[in-house]
N, C-alpha and C positions, 0 to 999 in steps of 0.2 A: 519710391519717390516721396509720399507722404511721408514717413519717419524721416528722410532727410532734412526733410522742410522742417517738421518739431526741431529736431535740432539745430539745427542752426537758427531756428527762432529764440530756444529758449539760452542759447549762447550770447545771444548780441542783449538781450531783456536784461541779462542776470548782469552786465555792465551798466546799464542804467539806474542811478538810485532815486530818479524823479519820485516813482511811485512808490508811495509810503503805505502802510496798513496801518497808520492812523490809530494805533493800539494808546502813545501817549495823550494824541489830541483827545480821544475818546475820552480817558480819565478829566482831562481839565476842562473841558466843557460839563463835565458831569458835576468839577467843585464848583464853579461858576454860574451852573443853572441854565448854560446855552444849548441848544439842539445842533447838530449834524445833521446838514440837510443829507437824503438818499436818495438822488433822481438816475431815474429811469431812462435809458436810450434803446433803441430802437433800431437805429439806423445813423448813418453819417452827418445828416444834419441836424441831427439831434446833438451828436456827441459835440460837433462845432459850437451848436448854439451854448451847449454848457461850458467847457473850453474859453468861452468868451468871457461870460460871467465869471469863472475864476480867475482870469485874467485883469479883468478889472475892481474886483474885489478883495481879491489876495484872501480868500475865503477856504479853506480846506471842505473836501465833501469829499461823498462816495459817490461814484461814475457807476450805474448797476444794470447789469444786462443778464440774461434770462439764458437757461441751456438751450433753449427754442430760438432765443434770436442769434444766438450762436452759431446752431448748427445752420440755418438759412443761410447766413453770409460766410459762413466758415470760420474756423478759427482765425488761419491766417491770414486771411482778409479783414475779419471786423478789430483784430489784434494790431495789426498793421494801420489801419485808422488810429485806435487809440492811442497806441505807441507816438505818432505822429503829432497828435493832434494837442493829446495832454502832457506828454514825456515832455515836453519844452516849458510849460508852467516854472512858473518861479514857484509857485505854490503847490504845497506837495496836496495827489489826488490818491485816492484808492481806487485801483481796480475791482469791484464786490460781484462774486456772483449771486445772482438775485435764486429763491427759491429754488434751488438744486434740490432732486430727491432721490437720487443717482449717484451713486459715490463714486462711479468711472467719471461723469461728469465733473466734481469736484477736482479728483484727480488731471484731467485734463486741464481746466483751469490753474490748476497751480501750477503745470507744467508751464504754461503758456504765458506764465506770470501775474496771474493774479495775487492781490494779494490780501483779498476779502471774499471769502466766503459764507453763506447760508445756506444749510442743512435744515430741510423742513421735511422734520418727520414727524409733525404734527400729527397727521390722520393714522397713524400706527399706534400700536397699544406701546403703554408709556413705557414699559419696557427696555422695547424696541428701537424707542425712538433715545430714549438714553444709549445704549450698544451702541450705535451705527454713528448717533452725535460723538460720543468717543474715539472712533475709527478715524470719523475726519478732523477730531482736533489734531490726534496722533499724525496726522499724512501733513495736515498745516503749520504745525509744530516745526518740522523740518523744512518747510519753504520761511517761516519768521509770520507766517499769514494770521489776520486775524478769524475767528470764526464764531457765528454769529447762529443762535439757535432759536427752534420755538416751540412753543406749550400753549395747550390750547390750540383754538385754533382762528386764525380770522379768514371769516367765509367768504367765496365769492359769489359772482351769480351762476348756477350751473350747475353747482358744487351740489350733493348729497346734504339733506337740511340734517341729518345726523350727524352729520361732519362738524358742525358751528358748538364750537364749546368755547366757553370762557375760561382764561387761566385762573387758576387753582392756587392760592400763595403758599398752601403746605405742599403741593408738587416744586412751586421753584427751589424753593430750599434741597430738597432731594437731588433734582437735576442738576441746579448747578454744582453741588459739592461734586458728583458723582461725574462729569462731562470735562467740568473745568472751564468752559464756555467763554468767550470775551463779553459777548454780548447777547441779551436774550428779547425777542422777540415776543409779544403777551397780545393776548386777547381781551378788550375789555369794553367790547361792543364795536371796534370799529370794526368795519366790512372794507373789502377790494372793490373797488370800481361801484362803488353805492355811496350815494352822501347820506350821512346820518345827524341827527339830534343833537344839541348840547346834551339831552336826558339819557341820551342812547349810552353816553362812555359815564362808564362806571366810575367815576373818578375816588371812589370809596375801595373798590378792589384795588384802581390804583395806589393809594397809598398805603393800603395792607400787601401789595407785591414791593413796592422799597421799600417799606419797614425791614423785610427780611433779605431783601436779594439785594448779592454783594459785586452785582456789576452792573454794568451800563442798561439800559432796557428802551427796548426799540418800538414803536408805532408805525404797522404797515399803515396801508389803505389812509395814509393822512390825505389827499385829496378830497376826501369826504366828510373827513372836519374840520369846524366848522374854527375860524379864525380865532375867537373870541374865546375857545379853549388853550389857546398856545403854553397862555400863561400857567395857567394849573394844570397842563402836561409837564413842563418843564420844572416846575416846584413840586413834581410829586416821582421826580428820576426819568422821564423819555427824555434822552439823550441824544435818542438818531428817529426822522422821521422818512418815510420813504414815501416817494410821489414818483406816482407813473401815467395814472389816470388823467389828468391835468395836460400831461406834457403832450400825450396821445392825442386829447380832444383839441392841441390846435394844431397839431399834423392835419388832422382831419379838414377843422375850420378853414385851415388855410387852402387846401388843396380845393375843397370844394368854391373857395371864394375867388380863387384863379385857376378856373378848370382850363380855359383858353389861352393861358400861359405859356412860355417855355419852360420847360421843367428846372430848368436851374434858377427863374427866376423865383418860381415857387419853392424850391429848395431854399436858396438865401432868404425868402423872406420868413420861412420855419427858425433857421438859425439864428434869427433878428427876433422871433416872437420868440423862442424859446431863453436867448440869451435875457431879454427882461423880465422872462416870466422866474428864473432862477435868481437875476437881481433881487426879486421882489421877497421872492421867500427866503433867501438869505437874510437881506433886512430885518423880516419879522421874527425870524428864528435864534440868529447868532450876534 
């Protein structure tokens, strides 16, 4: 029963050409000096509230969900949201897997139509994490997918304090030759779900990693910096930022502020704080 369902999802998907991997916008925000926003969903009134924002911005982004909120909602259910939700955009979106570290996972995703993926084999010897980044350019190559890798590594809370390494710019050079990569993900102080300093981001690593690296370069854990950097990420090659933490905290805000609600009304009113809160950082990004 499940294989039949893959199929015939990934039959009706491969007719739709809404969803883009964003491989040429990537480049021209890159001449330009614009960011790519990279928010995070969750759930269904998330993916709504983003949906809306591109709707009235005619803004291109990545839509990015996690093999964890995947496997919760299912494929073909949180697939069957998107499909819905964003496939009607005038404006093309990417579907991005967020942090995969699972190459079945990867695999699944591209079945399912994705058309952006991230391979985080950060915490493996660099090696390692080159092989395996290759495997899934190889598997994404043949869906048209883009794929997005990382060095270094940016930490979360919880995480192993060995694990927190900052990118290395004579590593990027190696890897990217060696992977072929669309795009690369770097460490250079910022943290996941942590707000940090203007002092905290290295802005000196950053512009010794685009000195040499010869594609787009990505900024997780943006939710934690600090606005006032936008500019000297974007003049020094971050192309794509990714926000998850922000969109979570007014999931939260919101639910606790209408606990005696009906849950759909607290659902639309998520879709309504989240759709301005993507206005807002489109604005200062693109």
């Amino acid at each position: 029963m499940f294989i039949m369902i893959v199929k015939i999802s990934k039959e009706k998907m491969e007719e739709n050409m809404a969803r883009n991997p964003l491989k040429g916008t990537l480049a021209t925000f890159s001449q330009t000096h614009r960011i790519l926003l990279g928010v995070n969903a969750d759930n269904p009134e998330m993916i709504v509230g983003i949906s809306k924002a591109v709707r009235e911005t005619k803004i291109p982004l990545f839509v990015q969900v996690t093999p964890e909120t995947l496997a919760l909602w299912g494929y073909d259910v949180l697939t069957a949201i998107m499909k819905t939700t964003l496939d009607s955009l005038e404006t093309p979106v990417s579907w991005h897997l967020d942090h995969a570290t699972a190459l079945n996972d990867i695999k699944q995703a591209l079945d399912w139509g994705f058309t952006s993926v991230m391979y985080d084999g950060s915490t493996l010897p660099f090696e390692d994490n080159i092989r395996n980044t290759q495997r899934v350019v190889e598997m994404a190559l043949a869906k048209g997918a883009l794929v997005e890798g990382e060095i270094g590594h940016v930490h979360k809370p919880g995480e192993p304090e060995e694990w927190r390494q900052l990118t290395d710019p004579d590593d990027v050079v190696a890897f990217v030759q060696a992977t072929h990569v669309d795009a690369l993900a770097i460490a250079i102080g910022n943290h996941h779900a942590t707000h940090v300093k203007d002092s905290q981001i290295d802005l000196d690593r950053l512009a010794a990693i685009q000195e040499v690296c010869s594609v787009p370069l990505v900024l997780h854990g943006a939710s934690g910096v600090p606005v006032e950097l936008y500019d000297a990420l974007r003049n020094r090659g971050i192309v794509k930022m990714n926000f998850g933490t922000e969109l979570r905290s007014i999931w939260w805000k919101t639910v606790h502020e209408m606990q005696n609600s009906k849950p759909r009304w607290v659902q639309s009113k998520i879709s309504t704080a989240i759709d301005n809160f993507v206005k807002s950082k489109l604005s200062q990004l693109s």
